[in-house]
C-alpha positions in Angstrom: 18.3 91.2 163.0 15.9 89.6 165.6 13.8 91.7 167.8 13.2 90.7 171.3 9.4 90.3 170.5 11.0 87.4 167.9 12.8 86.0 170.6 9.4 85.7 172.9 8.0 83.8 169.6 10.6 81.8 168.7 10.7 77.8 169.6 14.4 78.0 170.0 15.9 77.5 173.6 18.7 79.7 174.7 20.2 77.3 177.7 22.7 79.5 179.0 20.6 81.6 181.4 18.4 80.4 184.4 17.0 77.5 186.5 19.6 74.2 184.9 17.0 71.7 186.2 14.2 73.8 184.7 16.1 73.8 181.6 17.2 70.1 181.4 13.6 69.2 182.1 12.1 71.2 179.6 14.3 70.0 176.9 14.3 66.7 177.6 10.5 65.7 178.8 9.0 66.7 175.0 12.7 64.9 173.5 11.8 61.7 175.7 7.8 61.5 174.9 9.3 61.7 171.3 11.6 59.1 171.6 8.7 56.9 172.7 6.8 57.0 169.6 10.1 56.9 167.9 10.1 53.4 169.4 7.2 52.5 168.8 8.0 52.2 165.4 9.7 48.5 165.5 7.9 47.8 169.0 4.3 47.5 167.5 5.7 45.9 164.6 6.9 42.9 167.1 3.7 43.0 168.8 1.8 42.7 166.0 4.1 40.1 163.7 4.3 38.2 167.4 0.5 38.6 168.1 -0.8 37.4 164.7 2.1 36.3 162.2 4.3 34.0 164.3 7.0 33.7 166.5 9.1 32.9 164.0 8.3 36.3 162.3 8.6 38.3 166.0 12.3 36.6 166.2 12.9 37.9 162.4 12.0 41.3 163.4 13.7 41.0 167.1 16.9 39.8 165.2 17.4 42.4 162.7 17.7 45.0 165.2 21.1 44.2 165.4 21.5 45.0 161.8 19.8 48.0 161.1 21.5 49.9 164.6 24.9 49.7 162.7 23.8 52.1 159.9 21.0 54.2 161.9 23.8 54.5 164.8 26.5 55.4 162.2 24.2 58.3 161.1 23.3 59.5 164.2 27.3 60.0 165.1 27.1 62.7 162.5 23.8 64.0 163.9 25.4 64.2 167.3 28.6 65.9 165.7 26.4 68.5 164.1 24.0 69.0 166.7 27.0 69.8 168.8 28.5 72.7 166.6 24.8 73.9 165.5 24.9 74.0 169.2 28.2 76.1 169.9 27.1 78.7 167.2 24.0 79.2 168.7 25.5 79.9 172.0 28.1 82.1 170.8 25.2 83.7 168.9 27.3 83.1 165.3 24.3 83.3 163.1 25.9 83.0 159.7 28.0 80.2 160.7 24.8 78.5 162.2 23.0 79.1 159.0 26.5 77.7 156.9 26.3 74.7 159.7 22.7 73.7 158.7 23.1 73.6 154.8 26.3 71.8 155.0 24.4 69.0 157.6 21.3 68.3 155.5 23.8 68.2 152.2 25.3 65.7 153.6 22.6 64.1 154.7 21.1 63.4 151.7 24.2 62.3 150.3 24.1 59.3 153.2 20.9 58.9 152.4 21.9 57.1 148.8 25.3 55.4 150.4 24.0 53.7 153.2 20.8 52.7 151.6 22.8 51.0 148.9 25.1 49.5 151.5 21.9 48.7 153.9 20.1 46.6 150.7 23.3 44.8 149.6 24.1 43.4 152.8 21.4 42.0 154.1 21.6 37.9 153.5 25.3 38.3 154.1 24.6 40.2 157.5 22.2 37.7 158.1 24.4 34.7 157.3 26.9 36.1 159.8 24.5 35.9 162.7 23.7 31.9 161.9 20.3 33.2 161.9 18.4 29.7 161.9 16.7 28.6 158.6 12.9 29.4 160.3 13.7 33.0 160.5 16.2 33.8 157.7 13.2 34.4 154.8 10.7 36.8 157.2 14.3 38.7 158.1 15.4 39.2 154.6 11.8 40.2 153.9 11.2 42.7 156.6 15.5 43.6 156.4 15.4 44.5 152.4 11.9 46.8 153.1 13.4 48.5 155.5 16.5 49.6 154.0 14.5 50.6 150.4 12.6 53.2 152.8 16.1 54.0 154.8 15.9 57.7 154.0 13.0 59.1 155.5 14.1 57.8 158.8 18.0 59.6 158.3 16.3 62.7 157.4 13.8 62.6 160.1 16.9 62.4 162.8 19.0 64.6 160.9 15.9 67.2 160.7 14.9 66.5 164.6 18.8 66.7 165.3 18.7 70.2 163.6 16.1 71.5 165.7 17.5 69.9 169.3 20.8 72.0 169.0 18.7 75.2 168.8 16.4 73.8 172.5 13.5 73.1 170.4 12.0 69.4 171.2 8.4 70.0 171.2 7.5 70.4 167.6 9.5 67.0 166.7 7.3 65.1 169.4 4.5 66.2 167.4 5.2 64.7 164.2 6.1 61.7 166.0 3.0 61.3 167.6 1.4 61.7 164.1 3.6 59.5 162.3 3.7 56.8 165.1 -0.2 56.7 165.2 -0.2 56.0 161.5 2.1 53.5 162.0 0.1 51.7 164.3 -2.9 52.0 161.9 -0.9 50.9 159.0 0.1 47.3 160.7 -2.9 46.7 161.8 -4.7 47.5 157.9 -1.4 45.6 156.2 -1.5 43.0 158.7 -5.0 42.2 159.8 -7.0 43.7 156.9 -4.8 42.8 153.7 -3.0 39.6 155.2 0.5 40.5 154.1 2.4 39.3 157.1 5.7 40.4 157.2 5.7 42.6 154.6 2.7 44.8 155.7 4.9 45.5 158.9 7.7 46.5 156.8 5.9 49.3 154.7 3.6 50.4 157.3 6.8 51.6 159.1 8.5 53.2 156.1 5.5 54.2 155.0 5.2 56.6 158.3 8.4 57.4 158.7 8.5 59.1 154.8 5.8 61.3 156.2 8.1 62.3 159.3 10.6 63.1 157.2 8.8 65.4 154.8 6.9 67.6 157.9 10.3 68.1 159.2 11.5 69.3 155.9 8.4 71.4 155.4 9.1 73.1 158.9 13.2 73.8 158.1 12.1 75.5 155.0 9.0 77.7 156.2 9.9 78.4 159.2 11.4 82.3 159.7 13.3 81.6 162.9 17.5 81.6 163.4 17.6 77.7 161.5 15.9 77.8 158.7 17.2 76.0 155.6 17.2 77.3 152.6 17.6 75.4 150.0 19.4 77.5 147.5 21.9 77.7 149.9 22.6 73.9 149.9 26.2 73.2 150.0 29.5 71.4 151.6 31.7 74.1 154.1 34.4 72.3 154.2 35.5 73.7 157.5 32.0 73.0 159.5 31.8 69.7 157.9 35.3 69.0 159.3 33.9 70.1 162.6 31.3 68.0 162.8 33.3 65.0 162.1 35.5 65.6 164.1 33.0 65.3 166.8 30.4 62.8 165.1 32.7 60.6 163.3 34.1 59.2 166.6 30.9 58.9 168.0 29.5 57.2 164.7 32.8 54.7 164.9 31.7 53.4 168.4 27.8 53.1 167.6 28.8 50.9 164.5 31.3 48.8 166.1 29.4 47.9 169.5 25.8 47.6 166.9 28.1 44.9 165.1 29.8 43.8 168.2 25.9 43.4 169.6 25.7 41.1 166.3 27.6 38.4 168.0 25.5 38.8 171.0 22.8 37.8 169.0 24.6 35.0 167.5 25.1 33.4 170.7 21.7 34.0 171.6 20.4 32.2 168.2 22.2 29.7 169.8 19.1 28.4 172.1 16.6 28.4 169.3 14.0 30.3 167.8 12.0 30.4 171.2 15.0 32.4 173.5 15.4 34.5 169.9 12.0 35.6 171.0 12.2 36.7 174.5 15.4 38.0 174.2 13.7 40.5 171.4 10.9 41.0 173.7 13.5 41.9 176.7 15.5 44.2 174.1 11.9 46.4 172.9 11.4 46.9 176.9 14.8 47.7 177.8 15.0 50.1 174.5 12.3 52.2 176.6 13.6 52.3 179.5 17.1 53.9 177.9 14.5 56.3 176.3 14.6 58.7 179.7 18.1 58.3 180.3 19.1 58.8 176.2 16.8 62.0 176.4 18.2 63.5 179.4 22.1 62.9 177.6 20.9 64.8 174.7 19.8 67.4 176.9 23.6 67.6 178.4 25.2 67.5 175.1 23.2 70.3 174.0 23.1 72.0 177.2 26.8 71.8 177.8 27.9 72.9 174.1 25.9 76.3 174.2 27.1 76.8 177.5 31.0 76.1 176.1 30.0 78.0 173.3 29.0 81.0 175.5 31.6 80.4 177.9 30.1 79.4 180.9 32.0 76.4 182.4 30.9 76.2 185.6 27.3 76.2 184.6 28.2 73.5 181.9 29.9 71.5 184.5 26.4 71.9 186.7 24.3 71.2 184.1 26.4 67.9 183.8 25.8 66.5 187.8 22.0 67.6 187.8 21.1 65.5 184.5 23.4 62.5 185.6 21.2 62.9 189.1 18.0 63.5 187.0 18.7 60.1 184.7 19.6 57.8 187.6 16.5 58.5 189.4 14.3 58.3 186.4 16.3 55.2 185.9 15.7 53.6 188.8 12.1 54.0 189.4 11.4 52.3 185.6 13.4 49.5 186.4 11.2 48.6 190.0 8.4 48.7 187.8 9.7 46.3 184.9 11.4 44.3 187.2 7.8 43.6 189.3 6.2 43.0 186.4 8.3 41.5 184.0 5.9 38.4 182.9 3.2 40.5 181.9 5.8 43.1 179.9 7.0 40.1 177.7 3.4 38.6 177.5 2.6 42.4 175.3 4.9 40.4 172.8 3.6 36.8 172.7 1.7 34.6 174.7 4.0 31.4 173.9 5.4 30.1 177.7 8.4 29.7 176.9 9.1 33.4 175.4 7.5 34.2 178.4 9.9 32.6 180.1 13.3 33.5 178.6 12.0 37.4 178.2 11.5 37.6 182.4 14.4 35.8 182.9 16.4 38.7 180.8 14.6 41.8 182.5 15.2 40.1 186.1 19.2 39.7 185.4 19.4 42.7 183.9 17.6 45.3 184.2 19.1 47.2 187.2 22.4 47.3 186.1 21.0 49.8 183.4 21.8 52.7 186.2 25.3 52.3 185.7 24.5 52.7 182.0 22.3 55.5 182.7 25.1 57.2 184.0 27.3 55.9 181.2 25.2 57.6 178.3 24.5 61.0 180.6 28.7 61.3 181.2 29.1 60.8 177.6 26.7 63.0 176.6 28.2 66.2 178.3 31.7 65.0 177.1 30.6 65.2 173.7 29.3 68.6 174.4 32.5 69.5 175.3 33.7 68.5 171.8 35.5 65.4 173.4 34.1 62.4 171.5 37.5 60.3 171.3 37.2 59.3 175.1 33.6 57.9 175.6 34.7 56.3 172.2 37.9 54.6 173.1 36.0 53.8 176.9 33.2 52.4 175.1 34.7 50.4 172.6 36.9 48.5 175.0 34.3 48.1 177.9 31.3 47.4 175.1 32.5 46.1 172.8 36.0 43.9 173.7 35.5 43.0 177.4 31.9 41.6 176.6 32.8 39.9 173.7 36.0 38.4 176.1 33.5 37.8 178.6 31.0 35.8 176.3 34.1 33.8 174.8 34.9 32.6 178.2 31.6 31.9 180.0 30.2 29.8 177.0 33.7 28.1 176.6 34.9 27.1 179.9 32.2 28.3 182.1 28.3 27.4 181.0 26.8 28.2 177.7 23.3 29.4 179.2 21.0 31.8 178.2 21.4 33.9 181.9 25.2 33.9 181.5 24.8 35.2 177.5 22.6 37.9 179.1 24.3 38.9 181.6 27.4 40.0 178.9 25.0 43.3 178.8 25.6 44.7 182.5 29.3 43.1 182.5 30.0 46.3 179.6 28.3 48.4 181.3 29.3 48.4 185.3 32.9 48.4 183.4 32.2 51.2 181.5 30.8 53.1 184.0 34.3 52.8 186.3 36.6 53.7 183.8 34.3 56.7 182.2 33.8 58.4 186.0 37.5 58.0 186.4 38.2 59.5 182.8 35.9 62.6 183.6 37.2 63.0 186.6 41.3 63.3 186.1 40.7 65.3 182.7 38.4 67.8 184.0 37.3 67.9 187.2 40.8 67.5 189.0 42.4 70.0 186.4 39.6 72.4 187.8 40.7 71.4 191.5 
């Protein structure tokens, strides 16, 4: 039994009590700084490769993104299932079921760990083939592509570990070993890279490399630490029941991440389209709109959690506040970013390469896009809170036919019968979104908020 002089110690965060914009923040600010070193990862690798490799090597790392999102996304469905019933016990204050939920999550973690590594390996030159990645690229993306996947693991149980400790209201500790980890990173590419001369390659381990030690302080911390999640590794094991729980949740959520990452596949087909060049800037475009999602993906983690221990402790209305103030909270955050990027777009893409015509194609991406990603803020944020509500099917079904089968209609059409150009290509991005966005509000709206009317 816990003592209230534990609870004062503990890192967890109990959500269901006080200020909701206090509590949103608080979670999400350490969970969004994290995020940013989490991207960092891949980023420096692209400024590096871009910088003093090639740009043929900065459009092999750019272009694999596509690939490795499927499995990584995939994962993080179950992560978001789990995270969501870690998050009801905890609420509910069901501390053996928590304990049963956390064994049964990093079992099966480990068992993905060997599937999709296997799956990751084997398909890269197929995956490859399938986006007519152009004969410049294809060798430095099978390079960097088969790396990655051999050092797939530490990055799953990183997430999975992180994931474990979100549910709970704890985001501080993970930022730390992030900053670490991202830091050595950085180091890595630059000995690999500048010091040894390994290209490609050096990129490749320096980032599995750091991510191994991510994943082993997380594990370190599950095992030692004394508080209401720790793991215990004698108690490994599948519960059937929780582990149908969490896919009922995740597995929905994993379904959509893995068909729009391969539906985004044919994006990047189209964009191969224009040459190794537009390959380039459209990578550089996708690192700096990956951080601008990082406030508005952190603040959606915050309602999913937020919302499930409030569900899990009964509080609807709160859950239901909690829900406006972080959609409110991501929009403005949102917005601001955007100005910025938007002013200074040439410079952004210059970080990546100092090639004109990079330059070129990367600000013409951020200036066509990069303020429609408020309707996606508010996309991500809705669907967030939804899945805290244990209602994963509807931001999947939305998703997938706004993501993933209007932009692939729209695509068909405007480079069939309209123009094949790189701005119309582009622009398939905030033609999913702004859709998505009108038929999620709507959803929300008639299942819950009317019913509540």
């Amino acid at each position: 039994m816990r003592t209230s002089k534990d609870r004062q110690n503990s890192t967890v965060r109990d959500m269901t009590d006080g200020s909701i914009i206090k509590q949103i923040l608080v979670f999400s600010l350490p969970l969004m700084f994290g995020n940013i070193f989490q991207m960092l990862y891949n980023t420096v690798d692209s400024i590096v490769v871009g910088n003093y490799v090639s740009t043929q090597a900065l459009a092999a790392v750019g272009s694999t993104t596509m690939i490795t999102n499927m499995l990584v996304f995939f994962f993080n469905g179950f992560s978001v299932g789990a995270g969501v019933i870690i998050s009801r016990f905890f609420g509910a204050k069901e501390t053996a079921r928590l304990h049963k939920a956390i064994e049964t999550t990093m079992t099966a973690t480990f068992i993905f760990c060997i599937i999709l590594t296997i799956l990751g390996v084997a398909g890269v030159k197929p995956m490859l083939r399938f986006m007519a990645t152009p004969d410049d690229v294809f060798a430095d993306a099978t390079t960097y592509l088969t790396i990655y996947f051999l050092g797939f693991s530490g990055l799953l149980i990183y997430n999975m570990g992180s994931g474990i400790l979100r549910a709970v209201g704890d985001t501080v500790r993970p930022l730390y070993f992030l900053i670490l980890t991202s830091m050595m990173n950085i180091a890595l590419d630059l000995f690999f890279v500048r010091g040894l001369h390994t290209g490609i390659e050096g990129v490749a381990y320096a980032t599995i490399i750091s991510q191994f030690v991510s994943a082993i302080l997380i594990v370190m911390l599950l095992l030692r630490s004394k508080d209401v999640y720790r793991l215990s590794l004698r108690d490994l094991g599948l519960d059937r029941d929780i582990l149908k729980l969490i896919f009922m949740v995740g597995l929905p959520t994993g379904i959509q991440s893995v068909i729009t990452a391969f539906s985004n596949i044919f994006v990047q087909s189209y964009i191969n389209f224009f040459g190794s060049s537009c390959m380039a800037g459209w990578s550089s475009y996708n690192k700096l709109d990956s951080f601008i999602m990082l406030p508005m993906s952190s603040i959606a983690m915050a309602a999913t959690t937020f919302v499930s221990q409030n569900i899990g402790a009964g509080k609807i209305k709160r859950a239901d506040e909690g829900t406006r103030v972080s959609i409110g909270l991501g929009v403005t955050v949102t917005a601001a970013i955007a100005l910025v990027l938007y002013i200074f777009a040439r410079p952004a893409i210059r970080l990546f390469s100092a090639e004109e015509a990079v330059i070129e194609y990367g600000s013409l991406f951020i200036h066509a896009n990069v303020f429609f990603l408020i309707f996606n803020c508010i996309n991500h944020t809705l669907a967030g809170a939804l899945r805290g509500r244990g209602d994963s099917k509807g931001p999947m079904v939305i998703m997938l036919s706004t993501f993933v089968a209007l932009r692939q209609i729209y695509l068909f059409t405007v480079t069939h019968y309209v123009a094949n150009t790189p701005f119309l290509v582009g622009f398939g991005y905030p033609v999913g979104w702004m859709s998505c966005c009108l038929v999620e509000i709507t959803y929300y709206y008639l299942k819950y908020r009317s019913k509540k009317a």
